[in-house]
Structures are given as C-alpha cells and as structure tokens.
N, C-alpha and C positions, 0 to 999 in steps of 0.2 A: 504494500500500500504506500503510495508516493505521500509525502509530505509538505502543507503547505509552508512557506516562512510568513513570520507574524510582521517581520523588519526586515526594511533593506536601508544599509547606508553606508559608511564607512569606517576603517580600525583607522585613529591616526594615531600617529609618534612622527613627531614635532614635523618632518617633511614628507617622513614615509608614509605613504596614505596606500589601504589596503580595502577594496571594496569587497563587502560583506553579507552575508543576509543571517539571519537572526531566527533560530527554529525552538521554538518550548519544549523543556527539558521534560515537562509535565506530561503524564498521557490523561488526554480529555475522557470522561465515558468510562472513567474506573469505576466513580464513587456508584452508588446508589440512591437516588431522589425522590424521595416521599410529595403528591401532591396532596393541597387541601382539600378535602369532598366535605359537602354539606351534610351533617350527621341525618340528618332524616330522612334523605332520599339518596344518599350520596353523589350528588352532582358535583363534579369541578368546580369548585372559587375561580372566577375569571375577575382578570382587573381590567376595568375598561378607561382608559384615557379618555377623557370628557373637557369641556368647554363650560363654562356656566352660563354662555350665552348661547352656543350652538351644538351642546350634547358632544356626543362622543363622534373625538377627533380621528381618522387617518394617520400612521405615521410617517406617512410622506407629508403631512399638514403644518406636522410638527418644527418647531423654530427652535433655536437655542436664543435665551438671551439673559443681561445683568441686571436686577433691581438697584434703578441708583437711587431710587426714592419710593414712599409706598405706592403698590401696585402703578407703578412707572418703569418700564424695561427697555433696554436697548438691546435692539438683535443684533448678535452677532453671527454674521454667517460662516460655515466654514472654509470656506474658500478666503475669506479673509484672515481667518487663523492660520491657512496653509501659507500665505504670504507673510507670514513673522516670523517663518523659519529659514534663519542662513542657512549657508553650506555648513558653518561650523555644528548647527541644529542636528544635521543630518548624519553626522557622528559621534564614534565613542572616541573621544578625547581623552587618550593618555596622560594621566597626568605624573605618575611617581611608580617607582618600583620598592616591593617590599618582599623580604626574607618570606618562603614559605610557612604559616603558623604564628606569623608576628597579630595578625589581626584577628580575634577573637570569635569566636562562631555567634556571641550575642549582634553582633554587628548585622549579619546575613538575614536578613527582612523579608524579603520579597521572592518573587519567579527566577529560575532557572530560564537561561537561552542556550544552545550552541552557536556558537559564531562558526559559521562555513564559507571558505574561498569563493567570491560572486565571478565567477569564469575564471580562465586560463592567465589573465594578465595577473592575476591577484595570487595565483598560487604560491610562485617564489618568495613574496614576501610576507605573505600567512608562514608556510615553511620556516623561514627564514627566524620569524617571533614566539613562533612555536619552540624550536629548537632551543632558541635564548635561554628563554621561560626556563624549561629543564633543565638543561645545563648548569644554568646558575641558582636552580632552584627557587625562583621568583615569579611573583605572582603582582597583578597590574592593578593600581587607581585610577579608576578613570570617569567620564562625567559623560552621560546620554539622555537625549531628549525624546520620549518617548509616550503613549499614550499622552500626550500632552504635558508632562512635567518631566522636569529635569530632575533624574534621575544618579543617585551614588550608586555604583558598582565595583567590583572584583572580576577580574579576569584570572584565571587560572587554565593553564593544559591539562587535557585528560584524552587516555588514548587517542592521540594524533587530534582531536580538536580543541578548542579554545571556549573555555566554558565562563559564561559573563554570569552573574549573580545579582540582583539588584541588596545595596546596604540600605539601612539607617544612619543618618545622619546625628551628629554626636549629640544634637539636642534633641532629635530625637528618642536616645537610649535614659533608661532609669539607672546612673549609677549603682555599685554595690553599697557605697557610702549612705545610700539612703535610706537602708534596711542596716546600719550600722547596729542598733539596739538591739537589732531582732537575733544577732551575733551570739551565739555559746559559748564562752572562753571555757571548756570543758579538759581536763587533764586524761592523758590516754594512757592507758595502762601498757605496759610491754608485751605481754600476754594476749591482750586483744590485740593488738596490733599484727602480733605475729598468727593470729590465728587468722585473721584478716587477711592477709597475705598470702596465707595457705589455701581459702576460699578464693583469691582471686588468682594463684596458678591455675587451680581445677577448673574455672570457668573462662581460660587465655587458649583460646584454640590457636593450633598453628599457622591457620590457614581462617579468615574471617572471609563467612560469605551473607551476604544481607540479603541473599534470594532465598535464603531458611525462613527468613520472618514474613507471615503472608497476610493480611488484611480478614482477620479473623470476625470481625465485626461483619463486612458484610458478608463474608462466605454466609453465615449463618443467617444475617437477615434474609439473602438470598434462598436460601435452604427452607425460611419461612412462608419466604411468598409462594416459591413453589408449592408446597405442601396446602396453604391456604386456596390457592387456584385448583390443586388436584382434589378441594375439597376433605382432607384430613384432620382429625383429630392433633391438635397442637398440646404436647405433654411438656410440663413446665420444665426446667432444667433442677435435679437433685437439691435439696438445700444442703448449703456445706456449712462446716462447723465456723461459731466466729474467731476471728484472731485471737493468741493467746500473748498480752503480755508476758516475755518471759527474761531472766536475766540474761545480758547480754555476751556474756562469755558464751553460758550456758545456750542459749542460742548460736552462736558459729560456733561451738566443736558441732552441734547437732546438726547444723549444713554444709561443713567440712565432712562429713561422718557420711552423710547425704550423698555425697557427689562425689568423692573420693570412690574410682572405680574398685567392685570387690571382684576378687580370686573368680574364674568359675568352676564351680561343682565338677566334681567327675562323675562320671554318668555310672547308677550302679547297671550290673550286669541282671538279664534276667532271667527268672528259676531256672527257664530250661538251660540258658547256656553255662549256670554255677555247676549244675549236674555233672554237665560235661568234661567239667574240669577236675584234673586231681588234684589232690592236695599235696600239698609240699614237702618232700621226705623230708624225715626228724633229721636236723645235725648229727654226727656222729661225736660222742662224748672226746673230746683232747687227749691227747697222751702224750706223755714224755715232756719234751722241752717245752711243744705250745701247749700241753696243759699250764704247766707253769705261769705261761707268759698270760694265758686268757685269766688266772685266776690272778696273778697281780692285776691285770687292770681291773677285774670286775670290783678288789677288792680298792 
C-alpha cells in the first residue's frame, strides 16, 4: 500500500538545502472509535453546522475568520494565509547540533515524521546528513512551519532515514523544580538496593524487542464487539485479589524468587519402562588396600 506524504518542503543547513517530503511515523486506523447512539433508539449523534440566520450550513459555505470585536469578524481567506509563507516557511531550518541523549525525552511533545529524499537531486545530500548524524552520533534542532505554527523539533537517523519529532518548547514544559515538595528525601538501605538490582538483571533481556508488547486494550474491546454482533453471552473477566501492602525487602526477594529462572524437572520414567529396567548390582565389599582407603574417608 503506497503512502501518502503529509509535507513537502525543505532540510536546510545554513547553504545546503535538501528537498524533502514529510511521511507520519503514526499508523492511522489502529485505534478503535466508539460512536455516540441515542440510548432509546440508538440512533447516531450527528453535529450539524448551523447558521442562526440561515440553518444548517454546507462546508464549502464555510469561512474562517478573527473576532476583533463582539460578534464582529474579519475573514481571513486561505489563500491569503498561503501568501505569509516564505521560502524560509517552507523549511526545517537547522539550527544546532546536539550529542545523542543530551535532550531529554520530556521534551518530545508531538507526531513523528520521516523525512524522505524528494527525487534524485536530493539524495546525495540526504546521504551525505544522514551519514554525519551517525558518525558523530548527533542529532539536529531545528525550527518548521507547519499545520500553520511554527513548530520545535529533533531530527535524529534511524535505519537509513531521518526521523523529525515535533518538541515543546521550554515554556512550555513543567519543570521538576515545581513538584520540589512533593520530593522523598528517603534513605536506601544496601540490601534493597542490591536486591533491586538483582530484579533488574532478571528483567534486562539481551536483545529488547517492542513488537512483544501488543495493544491489549483493544484486542479485547475488539474481541467484545465481535462477540456482541455474533450475539453472545458477555462473561465478566474473574475478580482478582486486591493489592497486598507488603514490606518492601520482603516484596523483591519475592519477585526476584518470581523471575529468577528454576532448574527443570527430570521427567520421571513410567511403570512400564521402571519394569524394564534392572537394578543396579550391589558394590562389591573392598579388600585389602582400598578397603582401607574407602574406610578412612568414610571415617
């Protein structure tokens, strides 16, 4: 299935200018969308766009425009918002390189794009920044305008493409400072700590793969609706026990103990095949020298 791109514009750094197009890292049509129905009859909620002088509007009728005063608007058309966009507009403007891991993941706000080479002139110097990127292990600030605002983002490589991030911006983020009271200054015992660490071996796979964890929420909603369309009896899910505060050593030896892989069993044999077997000739009692020697060690 071909994909559309959401953006097209340009990578620059400072001369190099790299044309680009812009594809959502997101897949549309994963989730699952509950409509509203009228409990009585169950009909769809429909929202209708209305006029309070001439009823419900068309959306080809429809305007945009800015209240500069009560119910007083000026339309702005789009076409004229298309004309406040430079060339500069139309790109992601490099702005600084940073150490991979220097920027914090509370930063990362928004959608996922790939940036993809926009024809054959552009490859070499897609390449070319890609390449960088890795090498020197650096990942980009840069500044795009897009959905209409000017947007903070991160540029980072990922298998051969260039993966743009929309941030927040610093006044946008709630410091840690601000939850400074809400802080535990709690003393850590050595014991827990090490037991801590032993529960965090057990759960450090060698190999991390994130296509293990699967959106278990709507499998199941999914699993509902079916069952409700096929007309089925809906059996509620088991009640499980509630949480047990428990001391907290006492709790990691018991999820180290948990997870800690055990020995496996040897498989006993059965009736008929013990039958079959004989039993194991008696030793024959020692003499002479290695009697001696078997009776010092036993002794």
């Amino acid at each position: 299935m071909s994909m559309r791109h959401s953006w097209k514009g340009f990578l620059k750094l400072s001369l190099v200018t790299v044309p680009v197009k812009a594809y959502p890292v997101a897949v549309s049509g994963a989730e699952i969308h509950l409509n509203q129905l009228h409990g009585c009859c169950k009909s769809r909620i429909k929202y209708k766009k209305t006029c309070p002088l001439h009823g419900e509007v068309a959306s080809s009728d429809i305007v945009s425009g800015y209240e500069f005063a009560t119910d007083q608007y000026v339309v702005v058309d789009p076409d004229e918002l298309d004309q406040l966009r430079t060339e500069s507009d139309k790109a992601i403007q490099i702005d600084a390189f940073i150490r991979t891991g220097t920027l914090d993941a509370i930063y990362a706000a928004g959608k996922s794009h790939y940036l993809v080479a926009d024809g054959p002139v552009a490859h070499k110097g897609y390449a070319v920044l890609w390449r960088g990127m890795v090498e020197e292990n650096r990942q980009a600030i840069a500044q795009v305008v897009m959905h209409g605002k000017e947007q903070l983002v991160c540029l980072r490589p990922l298998d051969g493409l260039i993966v743009m991030t929309q941030l927040s911006y610093e006044g946008q983020i709630t410091k840690p400072v601000a939850l400074a009271n809400e802080v535990c200054k709690t003393e850590v015992v050595a014991e827990e700590l090490q037991l801590l660490r032993t529960l965090m071996a057990t759960r450090t796979p060698e190999k991390f793969d994130l296509a293990r964890y699967q959106d278990r929420y709507t499998q199941k909603l999914t699993q509902l609706i079916e069952a409700k369309v096929a007309g089925k009896e809906i059996m509620a899910a088991p009640a499980t026990m509630p949480m047990q505060v428990i001391n907290l050593v006492e709790a990691l030896r018991q999820s180290v103990a948990a997870t800690q892989k055990v020995a496996p069993k040897k498989e006993k044999p059965d009736a008929g095949s013990a039958k079959k077997k004989t039993a194991p000739a008696k030793p024959k009692p020692a003499t002479g020298r290695k009697r001696c020697l078997a009776t010092t060690a036993a002794e």
